[in-house]
TORKOL-327218 format. One record per residue: residue in three letters; x, y, z of N, C-alpha, C in turn; residue number from 0. Coordinates in Angstrom, 3 decimals, always signed. Layout:
// residues N
Ala_X_Y_Z_X_Y_Z_X_Y_Z_NUM
...
// end
This chain:
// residues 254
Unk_-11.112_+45.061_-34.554_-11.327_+46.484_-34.268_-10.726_+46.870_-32.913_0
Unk_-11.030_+46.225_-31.873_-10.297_+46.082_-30.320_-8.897_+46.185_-30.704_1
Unk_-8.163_+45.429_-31.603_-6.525_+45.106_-31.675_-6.237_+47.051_-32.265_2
Unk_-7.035_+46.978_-33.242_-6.474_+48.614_-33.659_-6.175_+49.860_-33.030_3
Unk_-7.985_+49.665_-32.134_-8.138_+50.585_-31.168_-6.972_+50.697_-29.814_4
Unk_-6.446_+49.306_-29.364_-5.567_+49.070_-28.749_-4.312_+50.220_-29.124_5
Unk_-4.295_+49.711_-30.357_-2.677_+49.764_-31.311_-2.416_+51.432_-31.298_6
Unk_-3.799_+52.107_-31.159_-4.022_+53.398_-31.528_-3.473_+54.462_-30.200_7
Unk_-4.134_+53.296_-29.033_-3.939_+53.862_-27.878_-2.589_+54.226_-27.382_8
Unk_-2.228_+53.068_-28.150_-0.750_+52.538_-26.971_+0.349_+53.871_-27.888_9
Unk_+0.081_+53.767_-29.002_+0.950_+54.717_-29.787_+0.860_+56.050_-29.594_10
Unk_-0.640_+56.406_-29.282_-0.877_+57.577_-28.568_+0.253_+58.258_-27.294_11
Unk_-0.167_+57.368_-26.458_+0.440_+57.376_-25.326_+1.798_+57.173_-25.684_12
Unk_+2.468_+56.521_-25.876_+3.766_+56.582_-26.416_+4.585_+58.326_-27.072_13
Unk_+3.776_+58.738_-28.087_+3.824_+59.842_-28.583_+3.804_+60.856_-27.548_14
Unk_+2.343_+61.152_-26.863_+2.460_+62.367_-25.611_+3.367_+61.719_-24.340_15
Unk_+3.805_+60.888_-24.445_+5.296_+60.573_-22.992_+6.464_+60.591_-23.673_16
Unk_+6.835_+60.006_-24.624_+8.382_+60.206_-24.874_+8.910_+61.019_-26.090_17
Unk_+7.518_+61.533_-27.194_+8.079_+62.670_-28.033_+7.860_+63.854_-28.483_18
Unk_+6.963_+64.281_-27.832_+5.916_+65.629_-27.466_+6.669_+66.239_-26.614_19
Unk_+7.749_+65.935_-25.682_+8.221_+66.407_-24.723_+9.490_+67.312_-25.227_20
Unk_+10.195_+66.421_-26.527_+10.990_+66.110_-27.503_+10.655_+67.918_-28.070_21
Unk_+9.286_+67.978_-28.536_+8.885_+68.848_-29.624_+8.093_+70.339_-28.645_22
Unk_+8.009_+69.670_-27.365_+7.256_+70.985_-26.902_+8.342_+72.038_-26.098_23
Unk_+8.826_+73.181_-26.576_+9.908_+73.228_-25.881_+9.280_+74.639_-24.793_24
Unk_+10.346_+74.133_-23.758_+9.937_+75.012_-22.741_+11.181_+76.517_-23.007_25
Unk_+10.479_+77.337_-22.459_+11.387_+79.187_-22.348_+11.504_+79.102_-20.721_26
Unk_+12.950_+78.708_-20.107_+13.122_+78.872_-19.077_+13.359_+80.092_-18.705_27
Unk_+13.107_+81.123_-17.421_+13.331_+82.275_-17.362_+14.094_+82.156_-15.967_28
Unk_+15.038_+82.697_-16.055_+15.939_+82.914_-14.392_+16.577_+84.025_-14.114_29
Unk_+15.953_+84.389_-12.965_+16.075_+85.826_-12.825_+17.604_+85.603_-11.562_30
Unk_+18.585_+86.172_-11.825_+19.557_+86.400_-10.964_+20.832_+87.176_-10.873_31
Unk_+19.941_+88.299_-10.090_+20.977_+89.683_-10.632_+22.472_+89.681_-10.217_32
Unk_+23.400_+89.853_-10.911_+24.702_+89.807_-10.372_+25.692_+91.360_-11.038_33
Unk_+24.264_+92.029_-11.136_+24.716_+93.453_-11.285_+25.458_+94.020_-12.794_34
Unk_+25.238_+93.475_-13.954_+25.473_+93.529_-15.165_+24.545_+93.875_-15.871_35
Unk_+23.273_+93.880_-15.660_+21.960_+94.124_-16.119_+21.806_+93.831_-17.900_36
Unk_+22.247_+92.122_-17.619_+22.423_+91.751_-19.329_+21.560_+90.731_-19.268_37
Unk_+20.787_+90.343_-20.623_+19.931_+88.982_-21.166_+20.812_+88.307_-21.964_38
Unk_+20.765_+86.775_-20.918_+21.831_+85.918_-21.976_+20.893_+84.787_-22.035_39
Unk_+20.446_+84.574_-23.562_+19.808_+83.296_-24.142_+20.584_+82.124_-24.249_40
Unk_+20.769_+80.933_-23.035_+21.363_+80.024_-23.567_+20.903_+78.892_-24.204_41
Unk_+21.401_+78.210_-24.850_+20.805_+76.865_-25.959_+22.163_+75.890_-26.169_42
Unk_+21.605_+74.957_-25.229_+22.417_+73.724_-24.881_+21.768_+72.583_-25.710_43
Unk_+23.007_+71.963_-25.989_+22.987_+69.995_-26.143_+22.132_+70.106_-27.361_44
Unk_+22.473_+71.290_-28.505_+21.378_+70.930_-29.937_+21.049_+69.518_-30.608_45
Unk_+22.726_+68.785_-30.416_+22.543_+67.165_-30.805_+21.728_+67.432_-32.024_46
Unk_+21.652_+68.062_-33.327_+21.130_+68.431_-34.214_+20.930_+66.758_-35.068_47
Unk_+21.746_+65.723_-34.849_+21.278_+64.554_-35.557_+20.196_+63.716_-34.764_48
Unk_+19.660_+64.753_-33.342_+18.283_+64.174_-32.765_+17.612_+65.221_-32.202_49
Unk_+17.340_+66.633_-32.561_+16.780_+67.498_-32.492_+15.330_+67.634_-33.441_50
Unk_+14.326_+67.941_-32.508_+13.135_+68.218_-33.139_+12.291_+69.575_-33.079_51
Unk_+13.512_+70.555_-32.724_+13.149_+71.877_-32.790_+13.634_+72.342_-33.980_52
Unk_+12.636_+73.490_-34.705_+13.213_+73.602_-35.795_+14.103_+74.811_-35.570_53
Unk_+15.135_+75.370_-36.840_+15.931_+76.453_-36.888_+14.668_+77.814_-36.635_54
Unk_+13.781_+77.826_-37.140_+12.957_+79.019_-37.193_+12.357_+79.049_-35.839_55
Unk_+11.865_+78.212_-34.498_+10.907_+78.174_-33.853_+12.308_+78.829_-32.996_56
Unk_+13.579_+78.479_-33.019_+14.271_+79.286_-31.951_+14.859_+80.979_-32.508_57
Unk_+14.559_+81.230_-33.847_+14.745_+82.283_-34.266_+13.726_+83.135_-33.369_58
Unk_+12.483_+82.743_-33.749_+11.451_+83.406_-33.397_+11.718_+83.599_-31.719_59
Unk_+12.311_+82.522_-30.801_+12.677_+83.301_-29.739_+13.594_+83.951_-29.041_60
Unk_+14.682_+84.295_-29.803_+15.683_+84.813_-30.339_+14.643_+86.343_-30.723_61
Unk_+13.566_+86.743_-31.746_+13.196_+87.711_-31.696_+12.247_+88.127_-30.890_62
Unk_+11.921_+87.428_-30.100_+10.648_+87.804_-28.828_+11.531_+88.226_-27.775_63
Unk_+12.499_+87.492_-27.203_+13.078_+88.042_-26.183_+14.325_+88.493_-26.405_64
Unk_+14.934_+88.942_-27.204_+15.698_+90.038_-27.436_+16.817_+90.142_-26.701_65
Unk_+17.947_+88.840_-26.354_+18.643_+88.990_-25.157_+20.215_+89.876_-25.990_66
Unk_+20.822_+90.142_-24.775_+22.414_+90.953_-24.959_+23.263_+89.913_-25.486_67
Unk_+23.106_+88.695_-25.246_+24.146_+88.062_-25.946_+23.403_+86.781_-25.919_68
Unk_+24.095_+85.834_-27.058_+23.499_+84.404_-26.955_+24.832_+83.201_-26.755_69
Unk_+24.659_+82.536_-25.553_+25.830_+81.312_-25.244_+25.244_+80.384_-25.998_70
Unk_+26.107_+79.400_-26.588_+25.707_+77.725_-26.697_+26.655_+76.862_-26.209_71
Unk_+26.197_+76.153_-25.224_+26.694_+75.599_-24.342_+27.359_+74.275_-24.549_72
Unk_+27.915_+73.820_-26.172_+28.255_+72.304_-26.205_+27.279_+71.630_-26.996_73
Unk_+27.432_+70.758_-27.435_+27.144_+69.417_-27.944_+26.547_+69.791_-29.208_74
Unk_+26.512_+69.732_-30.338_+26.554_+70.129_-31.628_+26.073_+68.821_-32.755_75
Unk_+26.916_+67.997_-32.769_+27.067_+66.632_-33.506_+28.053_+66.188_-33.314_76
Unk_+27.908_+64.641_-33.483_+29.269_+63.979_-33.482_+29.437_+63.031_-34.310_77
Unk_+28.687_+63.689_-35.350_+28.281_+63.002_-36.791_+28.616_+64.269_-37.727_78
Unk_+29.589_+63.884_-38.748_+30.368_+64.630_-39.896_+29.345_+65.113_-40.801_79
Unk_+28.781_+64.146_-40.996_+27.634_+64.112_-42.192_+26.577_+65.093_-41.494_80
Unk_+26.386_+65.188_-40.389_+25.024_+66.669_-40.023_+26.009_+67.688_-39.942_81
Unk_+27.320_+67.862_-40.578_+27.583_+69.296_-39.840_+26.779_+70.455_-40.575_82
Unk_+26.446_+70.200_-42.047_+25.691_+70.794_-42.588_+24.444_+71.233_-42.082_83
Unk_+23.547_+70.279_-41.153_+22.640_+70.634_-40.156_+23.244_+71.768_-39.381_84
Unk_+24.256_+71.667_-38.900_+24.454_+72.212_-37.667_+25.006_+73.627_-38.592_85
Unk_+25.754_+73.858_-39.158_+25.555_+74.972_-39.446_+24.599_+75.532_-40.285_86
Unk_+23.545_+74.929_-40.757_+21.795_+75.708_-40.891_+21.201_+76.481_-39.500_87
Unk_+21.782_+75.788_-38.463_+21.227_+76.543_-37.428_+22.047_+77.480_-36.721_88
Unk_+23.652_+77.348_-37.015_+24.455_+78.404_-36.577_+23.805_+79.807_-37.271_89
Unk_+23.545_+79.350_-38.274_+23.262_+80.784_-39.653_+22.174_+81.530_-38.740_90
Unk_+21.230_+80.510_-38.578_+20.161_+80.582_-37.823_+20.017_+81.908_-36.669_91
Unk_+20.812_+81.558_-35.764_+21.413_+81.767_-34.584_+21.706_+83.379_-34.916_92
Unk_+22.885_+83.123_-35.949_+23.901_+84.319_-35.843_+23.191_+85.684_-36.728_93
Unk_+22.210_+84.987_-37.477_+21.543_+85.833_-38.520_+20.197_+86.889_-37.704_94
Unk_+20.526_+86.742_-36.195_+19.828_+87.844_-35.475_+20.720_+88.946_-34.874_95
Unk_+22.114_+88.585_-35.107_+22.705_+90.032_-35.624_+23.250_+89.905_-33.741_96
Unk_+23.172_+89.212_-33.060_+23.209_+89.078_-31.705_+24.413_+88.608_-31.445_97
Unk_+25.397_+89.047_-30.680_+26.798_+88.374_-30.122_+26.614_+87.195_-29.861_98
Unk_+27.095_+85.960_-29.964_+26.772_+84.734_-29.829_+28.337_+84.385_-29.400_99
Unk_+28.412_+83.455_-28.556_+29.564_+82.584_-27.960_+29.591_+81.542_-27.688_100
Unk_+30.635_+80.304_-27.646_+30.274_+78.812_-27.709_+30.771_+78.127_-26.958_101
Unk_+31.048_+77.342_-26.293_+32.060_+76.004_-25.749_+31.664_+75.026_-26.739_102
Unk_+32.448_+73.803_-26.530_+32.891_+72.487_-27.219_+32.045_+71.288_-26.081_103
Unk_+31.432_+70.612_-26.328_+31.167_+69.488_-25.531_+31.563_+68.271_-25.881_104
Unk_+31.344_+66.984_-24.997_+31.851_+65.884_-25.141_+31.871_+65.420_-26.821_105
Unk_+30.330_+65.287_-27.166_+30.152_+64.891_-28.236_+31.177_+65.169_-29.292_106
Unk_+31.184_+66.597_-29.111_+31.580_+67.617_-30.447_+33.390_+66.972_-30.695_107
Unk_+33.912_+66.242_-29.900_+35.514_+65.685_-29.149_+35.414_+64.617_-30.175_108
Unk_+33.701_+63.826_-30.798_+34.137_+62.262_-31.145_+33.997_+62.781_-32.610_109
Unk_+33.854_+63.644_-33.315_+33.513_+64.364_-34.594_+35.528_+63.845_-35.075_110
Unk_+35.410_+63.067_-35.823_+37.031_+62.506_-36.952_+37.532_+63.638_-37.412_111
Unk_+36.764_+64.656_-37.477_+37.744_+66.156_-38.185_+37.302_+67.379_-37.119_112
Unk_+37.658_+67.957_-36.019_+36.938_+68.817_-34.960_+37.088_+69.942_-36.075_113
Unk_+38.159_+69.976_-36.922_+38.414_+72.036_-37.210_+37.597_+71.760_-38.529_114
Unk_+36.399_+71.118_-38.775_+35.226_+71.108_-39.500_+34.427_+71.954_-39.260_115
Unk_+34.083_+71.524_-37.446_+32.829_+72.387_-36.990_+33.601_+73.798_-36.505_116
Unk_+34.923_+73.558_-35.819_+35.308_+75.111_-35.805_+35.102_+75.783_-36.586_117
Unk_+35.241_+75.337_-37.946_+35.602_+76.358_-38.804_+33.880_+76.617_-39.258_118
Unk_+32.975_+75.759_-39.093_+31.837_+76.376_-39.412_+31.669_+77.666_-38.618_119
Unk_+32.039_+77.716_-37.152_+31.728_+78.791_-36.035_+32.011_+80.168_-36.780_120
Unk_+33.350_+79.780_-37.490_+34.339_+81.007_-38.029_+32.916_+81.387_-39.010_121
Unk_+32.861_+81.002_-39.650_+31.994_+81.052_-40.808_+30.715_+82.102_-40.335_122
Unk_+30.375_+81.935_-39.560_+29.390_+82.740_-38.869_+29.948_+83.850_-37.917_123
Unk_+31.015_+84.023_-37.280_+31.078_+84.798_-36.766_+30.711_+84.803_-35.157_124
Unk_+30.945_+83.160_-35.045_+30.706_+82.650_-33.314_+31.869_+82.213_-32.799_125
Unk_+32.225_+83.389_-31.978_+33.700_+82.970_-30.829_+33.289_+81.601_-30.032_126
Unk_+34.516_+80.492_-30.861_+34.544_+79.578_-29.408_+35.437_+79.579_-28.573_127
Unk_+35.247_+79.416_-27.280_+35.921_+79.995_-26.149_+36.468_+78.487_-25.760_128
Unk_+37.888_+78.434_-25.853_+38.596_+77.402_-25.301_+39.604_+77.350_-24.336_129
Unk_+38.829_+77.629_-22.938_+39.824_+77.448_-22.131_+40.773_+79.044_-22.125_130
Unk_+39.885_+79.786_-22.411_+39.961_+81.258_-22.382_+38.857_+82.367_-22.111_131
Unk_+39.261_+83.394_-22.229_+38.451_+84.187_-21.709_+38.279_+85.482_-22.620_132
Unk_+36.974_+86.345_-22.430_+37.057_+87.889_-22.996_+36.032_+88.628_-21.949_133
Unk_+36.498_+90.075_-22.973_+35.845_+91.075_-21.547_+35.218_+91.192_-22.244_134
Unk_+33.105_+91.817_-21.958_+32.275_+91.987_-22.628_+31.666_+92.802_-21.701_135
Unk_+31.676_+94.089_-22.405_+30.640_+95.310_-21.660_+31.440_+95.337_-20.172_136
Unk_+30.276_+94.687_-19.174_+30.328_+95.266_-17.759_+31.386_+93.631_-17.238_137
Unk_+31.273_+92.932_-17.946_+31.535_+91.385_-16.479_+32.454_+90.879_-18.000_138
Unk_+33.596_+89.417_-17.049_+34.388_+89.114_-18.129_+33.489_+87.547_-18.232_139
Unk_+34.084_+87.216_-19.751_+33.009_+85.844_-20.112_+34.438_+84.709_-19.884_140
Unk_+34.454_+83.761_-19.505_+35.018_+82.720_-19.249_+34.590_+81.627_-20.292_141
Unk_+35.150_+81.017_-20.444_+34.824_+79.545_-21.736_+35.519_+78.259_-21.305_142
Unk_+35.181_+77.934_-20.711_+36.244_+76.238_-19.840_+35.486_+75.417_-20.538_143
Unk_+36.583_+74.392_-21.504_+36.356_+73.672_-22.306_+35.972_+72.232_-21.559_144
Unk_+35.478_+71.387_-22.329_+34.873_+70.380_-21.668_+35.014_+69.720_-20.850_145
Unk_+34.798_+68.828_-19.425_+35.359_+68.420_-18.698_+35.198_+67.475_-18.746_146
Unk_+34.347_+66.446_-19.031_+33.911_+64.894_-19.169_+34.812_+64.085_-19.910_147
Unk_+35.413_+65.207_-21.087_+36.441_+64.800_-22.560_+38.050_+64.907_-22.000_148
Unk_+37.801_+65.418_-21.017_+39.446_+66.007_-20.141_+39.911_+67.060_-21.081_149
Unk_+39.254_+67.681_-21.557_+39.786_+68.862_-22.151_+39.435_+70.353_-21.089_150
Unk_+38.851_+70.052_-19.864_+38.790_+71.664_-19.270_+40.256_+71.651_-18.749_151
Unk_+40.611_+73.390_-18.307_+42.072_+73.426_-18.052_+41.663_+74.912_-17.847_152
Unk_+41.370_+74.783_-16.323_+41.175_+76.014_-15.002_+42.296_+77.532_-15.501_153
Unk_+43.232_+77.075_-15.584_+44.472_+77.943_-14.756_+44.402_+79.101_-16.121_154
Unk_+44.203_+78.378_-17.713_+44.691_+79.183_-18.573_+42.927_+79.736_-18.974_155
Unk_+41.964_+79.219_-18.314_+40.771_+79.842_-18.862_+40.620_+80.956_-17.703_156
Unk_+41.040_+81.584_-16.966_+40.878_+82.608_-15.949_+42.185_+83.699_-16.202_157
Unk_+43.288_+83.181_-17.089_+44.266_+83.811_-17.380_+43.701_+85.380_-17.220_158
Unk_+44.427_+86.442_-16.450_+44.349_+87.895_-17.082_+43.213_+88.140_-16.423_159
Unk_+41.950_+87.380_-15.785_+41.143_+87.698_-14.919_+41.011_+88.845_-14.101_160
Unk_+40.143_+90.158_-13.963_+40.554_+90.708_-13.073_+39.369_+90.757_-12.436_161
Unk_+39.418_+90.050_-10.897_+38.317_+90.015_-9.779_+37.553_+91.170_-9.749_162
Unk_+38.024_+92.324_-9.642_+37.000_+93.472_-9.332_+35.629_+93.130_-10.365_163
Unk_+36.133_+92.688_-11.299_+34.592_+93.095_-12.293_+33.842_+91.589_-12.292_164
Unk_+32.054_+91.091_-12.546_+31.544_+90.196_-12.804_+32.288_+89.411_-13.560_165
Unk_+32.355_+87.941_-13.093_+32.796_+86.745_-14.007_+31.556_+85.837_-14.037_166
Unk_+30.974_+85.759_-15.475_+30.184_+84.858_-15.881_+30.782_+83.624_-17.017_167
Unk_+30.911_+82.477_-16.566_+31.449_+81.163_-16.713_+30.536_+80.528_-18.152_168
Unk_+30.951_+79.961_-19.013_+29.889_+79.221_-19.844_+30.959_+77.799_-19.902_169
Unk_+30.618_+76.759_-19.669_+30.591_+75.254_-20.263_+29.796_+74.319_-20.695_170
Unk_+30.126_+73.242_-20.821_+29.569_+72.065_-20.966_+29.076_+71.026_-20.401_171
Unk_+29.922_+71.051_-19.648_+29.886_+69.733_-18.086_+29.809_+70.444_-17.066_172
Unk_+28.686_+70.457_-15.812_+28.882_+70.956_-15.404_+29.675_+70.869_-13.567_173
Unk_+30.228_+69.427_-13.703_+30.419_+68.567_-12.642_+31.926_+69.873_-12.611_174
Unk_+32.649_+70.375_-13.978_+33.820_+71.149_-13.893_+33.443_+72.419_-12.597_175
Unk_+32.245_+72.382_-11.924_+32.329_+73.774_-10.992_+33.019_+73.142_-9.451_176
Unk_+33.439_+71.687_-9.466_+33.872_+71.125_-8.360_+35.490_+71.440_-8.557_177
Unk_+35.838_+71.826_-9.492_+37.107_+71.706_-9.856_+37.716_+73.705_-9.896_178
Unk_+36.788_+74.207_-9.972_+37.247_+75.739_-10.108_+38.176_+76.706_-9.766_179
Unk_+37.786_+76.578_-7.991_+38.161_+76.768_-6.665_+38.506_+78.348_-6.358_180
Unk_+38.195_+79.094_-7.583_+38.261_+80.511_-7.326_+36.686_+81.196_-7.563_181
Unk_+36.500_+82.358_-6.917_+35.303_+83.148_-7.316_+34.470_+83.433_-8.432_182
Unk_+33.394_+82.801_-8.372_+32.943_+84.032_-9.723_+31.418_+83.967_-9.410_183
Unk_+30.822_+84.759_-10.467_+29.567_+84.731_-9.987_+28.268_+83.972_-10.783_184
Unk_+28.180_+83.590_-12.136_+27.631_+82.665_-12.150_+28.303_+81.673_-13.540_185
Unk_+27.693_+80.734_-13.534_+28.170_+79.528_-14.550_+27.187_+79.046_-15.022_186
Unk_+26.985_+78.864_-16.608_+25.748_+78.274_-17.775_+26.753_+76.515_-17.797_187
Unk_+25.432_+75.935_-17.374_+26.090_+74.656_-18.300_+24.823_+73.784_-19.055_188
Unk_+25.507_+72.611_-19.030_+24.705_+71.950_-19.414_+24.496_+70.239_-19.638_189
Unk_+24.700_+69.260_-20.857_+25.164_+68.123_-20.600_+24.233_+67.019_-19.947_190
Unk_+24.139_+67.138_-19.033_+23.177_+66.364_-18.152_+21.462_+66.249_-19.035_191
Unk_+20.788_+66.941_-19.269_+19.804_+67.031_-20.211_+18.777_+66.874_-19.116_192
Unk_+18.446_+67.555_-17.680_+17.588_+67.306_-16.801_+17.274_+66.330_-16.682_193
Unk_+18.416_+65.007_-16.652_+18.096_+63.181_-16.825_+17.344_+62.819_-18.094_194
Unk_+16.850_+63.539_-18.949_+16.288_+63.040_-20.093_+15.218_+62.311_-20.132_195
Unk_+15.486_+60.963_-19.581_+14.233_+60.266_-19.041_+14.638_+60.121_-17.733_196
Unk_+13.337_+61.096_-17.011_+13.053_+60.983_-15.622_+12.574_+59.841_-14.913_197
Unk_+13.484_+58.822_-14.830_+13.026_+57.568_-14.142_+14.037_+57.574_-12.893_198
Unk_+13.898_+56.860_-11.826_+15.037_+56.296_-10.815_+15.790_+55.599_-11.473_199
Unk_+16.946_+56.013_-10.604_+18.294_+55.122_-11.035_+18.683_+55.661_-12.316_200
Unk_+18.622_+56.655_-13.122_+18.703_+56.323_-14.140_+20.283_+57.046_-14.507_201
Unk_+20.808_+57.520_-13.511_+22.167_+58.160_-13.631_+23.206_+57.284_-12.946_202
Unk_+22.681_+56.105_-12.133_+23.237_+54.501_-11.925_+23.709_+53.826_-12.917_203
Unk_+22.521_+53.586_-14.124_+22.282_+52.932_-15.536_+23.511_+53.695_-16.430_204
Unk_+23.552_+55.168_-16.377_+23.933_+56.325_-16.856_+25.040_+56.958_-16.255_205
Unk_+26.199_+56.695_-15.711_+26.641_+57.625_-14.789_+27.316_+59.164_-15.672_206
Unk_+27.039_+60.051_-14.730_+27.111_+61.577_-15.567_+28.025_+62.675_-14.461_207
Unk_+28.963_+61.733_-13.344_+29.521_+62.349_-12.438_+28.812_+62.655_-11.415_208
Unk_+29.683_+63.461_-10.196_+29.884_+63.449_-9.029_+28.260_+64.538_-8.985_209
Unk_+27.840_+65.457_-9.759_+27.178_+66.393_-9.142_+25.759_+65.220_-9.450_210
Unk_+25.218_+64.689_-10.508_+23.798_+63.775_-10.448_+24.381_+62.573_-9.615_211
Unk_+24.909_+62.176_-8.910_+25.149_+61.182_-8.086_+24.110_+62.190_-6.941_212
Unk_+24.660_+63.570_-6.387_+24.117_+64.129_-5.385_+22.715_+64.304_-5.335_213
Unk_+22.123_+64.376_-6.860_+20.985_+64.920_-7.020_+20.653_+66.366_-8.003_214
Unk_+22.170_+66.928_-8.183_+22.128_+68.137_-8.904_+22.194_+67.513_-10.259_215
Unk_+21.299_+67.973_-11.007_+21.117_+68.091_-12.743_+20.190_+68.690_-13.483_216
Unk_+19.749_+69.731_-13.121_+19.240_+70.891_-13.596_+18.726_+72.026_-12.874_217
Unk_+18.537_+73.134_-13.285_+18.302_+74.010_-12.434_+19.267_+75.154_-11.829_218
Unk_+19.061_+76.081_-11.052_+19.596_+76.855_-10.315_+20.912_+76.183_-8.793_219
Unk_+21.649_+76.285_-8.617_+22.253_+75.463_-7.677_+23.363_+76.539_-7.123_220
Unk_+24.045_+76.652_-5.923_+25.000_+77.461_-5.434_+26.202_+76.591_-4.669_221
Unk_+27.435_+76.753_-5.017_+28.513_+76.686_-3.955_+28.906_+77.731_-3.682_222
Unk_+30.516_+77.231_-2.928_+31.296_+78.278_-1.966_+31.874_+78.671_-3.511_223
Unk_+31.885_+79.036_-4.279_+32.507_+79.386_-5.246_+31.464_+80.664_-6.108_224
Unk_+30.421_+80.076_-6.434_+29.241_+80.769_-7.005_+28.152_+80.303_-7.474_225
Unk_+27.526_+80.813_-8.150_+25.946_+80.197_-8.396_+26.139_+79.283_-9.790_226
Unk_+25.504_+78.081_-10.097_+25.669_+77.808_-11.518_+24.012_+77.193_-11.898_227
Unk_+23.924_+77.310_-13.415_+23.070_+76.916_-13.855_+23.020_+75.359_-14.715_228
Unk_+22.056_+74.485_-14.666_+22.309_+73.504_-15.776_+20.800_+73.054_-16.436_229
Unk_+21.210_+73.779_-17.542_+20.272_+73.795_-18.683_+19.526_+72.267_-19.162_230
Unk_+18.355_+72.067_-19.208_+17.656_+70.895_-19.472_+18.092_+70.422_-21.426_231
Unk_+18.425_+71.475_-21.897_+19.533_+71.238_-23.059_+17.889_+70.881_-24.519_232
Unk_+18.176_+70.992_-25.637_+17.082_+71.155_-26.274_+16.834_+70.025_-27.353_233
Unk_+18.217_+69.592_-27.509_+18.374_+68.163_-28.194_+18.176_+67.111_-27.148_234
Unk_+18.584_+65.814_-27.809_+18.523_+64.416_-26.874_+19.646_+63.868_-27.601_235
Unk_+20.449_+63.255_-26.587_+21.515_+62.390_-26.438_+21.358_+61.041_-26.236_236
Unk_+21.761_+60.005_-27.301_+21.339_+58.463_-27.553_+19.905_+58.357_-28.240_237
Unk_+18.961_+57.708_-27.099_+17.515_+57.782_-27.698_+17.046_+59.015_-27.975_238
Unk_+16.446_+59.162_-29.418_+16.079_+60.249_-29.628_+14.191_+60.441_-28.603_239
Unk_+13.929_+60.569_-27.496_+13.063_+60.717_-26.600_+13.176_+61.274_-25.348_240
Unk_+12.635_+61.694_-25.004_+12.659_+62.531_-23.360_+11.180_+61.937_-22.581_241
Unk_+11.285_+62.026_-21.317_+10.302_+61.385_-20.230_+10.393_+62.759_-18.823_242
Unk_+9.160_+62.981_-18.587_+9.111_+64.041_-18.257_+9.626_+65.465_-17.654_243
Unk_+10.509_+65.396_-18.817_+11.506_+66.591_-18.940_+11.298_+67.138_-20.180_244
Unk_+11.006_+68.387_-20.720_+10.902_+68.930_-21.848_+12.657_+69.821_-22.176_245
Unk_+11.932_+69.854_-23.670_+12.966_+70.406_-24.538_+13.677_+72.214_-23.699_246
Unk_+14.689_+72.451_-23.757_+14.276_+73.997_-22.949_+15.470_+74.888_-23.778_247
Unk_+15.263_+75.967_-23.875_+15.985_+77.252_-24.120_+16.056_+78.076_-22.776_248
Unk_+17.135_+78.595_-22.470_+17.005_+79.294_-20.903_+17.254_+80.943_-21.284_249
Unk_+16.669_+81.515_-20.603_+16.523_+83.139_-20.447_+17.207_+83.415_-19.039_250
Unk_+18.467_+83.978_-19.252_+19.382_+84.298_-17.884_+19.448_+85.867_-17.884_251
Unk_+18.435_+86.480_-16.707_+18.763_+87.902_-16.566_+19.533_+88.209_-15.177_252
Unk_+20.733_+88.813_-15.980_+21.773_+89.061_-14.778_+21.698_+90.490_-14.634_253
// end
C-alpha cells in the first residue's frame, strides 16, 4: 500500500511540475504604446506534434480579446505527417475572420516538402512574410525570416521602408535583433520558449545564441535599435514538458 501511495505521489508531482504547465496556458498582456493604437495577438512555437492546447481554447481567446491583427511567430511542425494538425489550427486561427500573418521558423526549414505547409497558409488566407514587408493601416509590418536556419536577410526585408511611419518587426529567432542595425520600433519573436525547463545552465546544455547566453529569453527587452519582445511560445520543443514556465499567448497593445 506504501509502494502505491508512493507511486501516486511521485506521479502527482511529476504531472503538476512538468505537464500542467504544458496545459495551463498563460494570456500575456503588454502594454507598449508606439502610437498605432492596434491589438496584436501573438502565438509562437505551436510545435503542434507537442502541443497540449487545444484549437478551440485559443479560438475562444481569439474571441475574448478581440485583437487588430493576429502574428504567428514560427515553428509549426517539422513532421509531414501533422501538417494536417497544423492546418486544423490554421482554420482555427483564420476562421475568426481576423488578419493573421506568419514567419517560418527553424523547425518549419527541417519539414522534406516546405511548399506543403506554405501552401496550407495559402489555403487559409495567412500571408507569410519572407524577408519582406507590407503596409497595414497606420505602421509597416516587417517579416525577417529565420535566423538560426540562415535564412534571415536584413536588406530585402526593409526593402521600400519608409521611416516616417511605425515599423513593427515579426520573427522567429530572436538573437536576429543583433543583426538589424536600423530603427524600428518594436519586434515579436520567439523560439527560445522562456528556457522551457527553468533550470541553470540549461542554455549551456542547450545553446540558443548570443542573446540567452546574456540572460535575455523572454519578455520585454530594449536596444539602440528598438524594443523587442520574446514570447514564452505555446508548444514545446524536444521533450514534450515545461518546468516553471507556462504555456503563453501574448496580447501586444501598441
Amino acid at each position: 500500500m506504501a509502494i502505491i501511495l508512493t507511486l501516486g505521489i511521485t506521479v502527482l508531482l511529476l504531472y503538476l511540475l512538468f505537464i500542467l504547465p504544458t496545459q495551463w496556458l498563460k494570456i500575456e498582456k503588454i502594454t507598449h504604446p508606439i502610437g498605432i493604437n492596434k491589438r496584436i495577438l501573438q502565438i509562437s512555437d505551436l510545435h503542434v506534434d507537442r502541443l497540449r492546447i487545444s484549437a478551440k481554447r485559443i479560438q475562444h481567446v481569439i474571441a475574448s480579446v478581440q485583437p487588430d491583427y493576429i502574428f504567428l511567430t514560427g515553428d509549426y511542425t517539422y513532421k509531414e505527417h501533422y501538417l494536417t494538425r497544423v492546418g486544423y489550427y490554421l482554420k482555427a486561427i483564420a476562421d475568426s475572420g481576423i488578419p493573421v500573418y506568419a514567419v517560418l521558423g527553424n523547425h518549419d526549414y527541417e519539414l522534406p516538402r516546405l511548399k506543403k505547409l506554405l501552401d496550407l497558409f495559402g489555403v487559409y488566407g495567412i500571408k507569410v512574410l519572407r524577408n519582406e514587408n507590407v503596409m497595414l493601416d497606420d505602421f509597416q509590418l516587417v517579416g525577417i525570416d529565420d535566423d538560426c536556419s540562415h535564412h534571415s536577410r536584413i536588406l530585402p526585408s526593409f526593402r521600400g521602408i519608409d521611416d516616417s511611419k511605425p515599423v513593427v518587426i515579426m520573427t522567429h529567432d530572436p538573437n536576429v535583433v543583433l543583426k538589424i542595425n536600423r530603427p524600428f520600433q518594436y519586434l515579436m519573436a520567439g523560439h527560445l520558449h522562456g528556457k522551457q525547463l527553468n533550470v541553470p545552465f540549461f542554455f549551456a546544455l542547450k545553446p540558443k545564441g548570443p542573446l540567452s547566453v546574456k540572460g535575455i529569453y523572454k519578455g520585454l527587452h530594449h536596444n539602440k535599435d528598438g524594443s523587442f519582445y520574446i514570447s514564452k511560445g505555446i508548444g514545446q520543443a524536444g521533450v514534450n514538458a515545461r518546468f516553471m514556465v507556462r504555456s503563453e499567448i501574448t496580447i501586444h497593445d501598441l
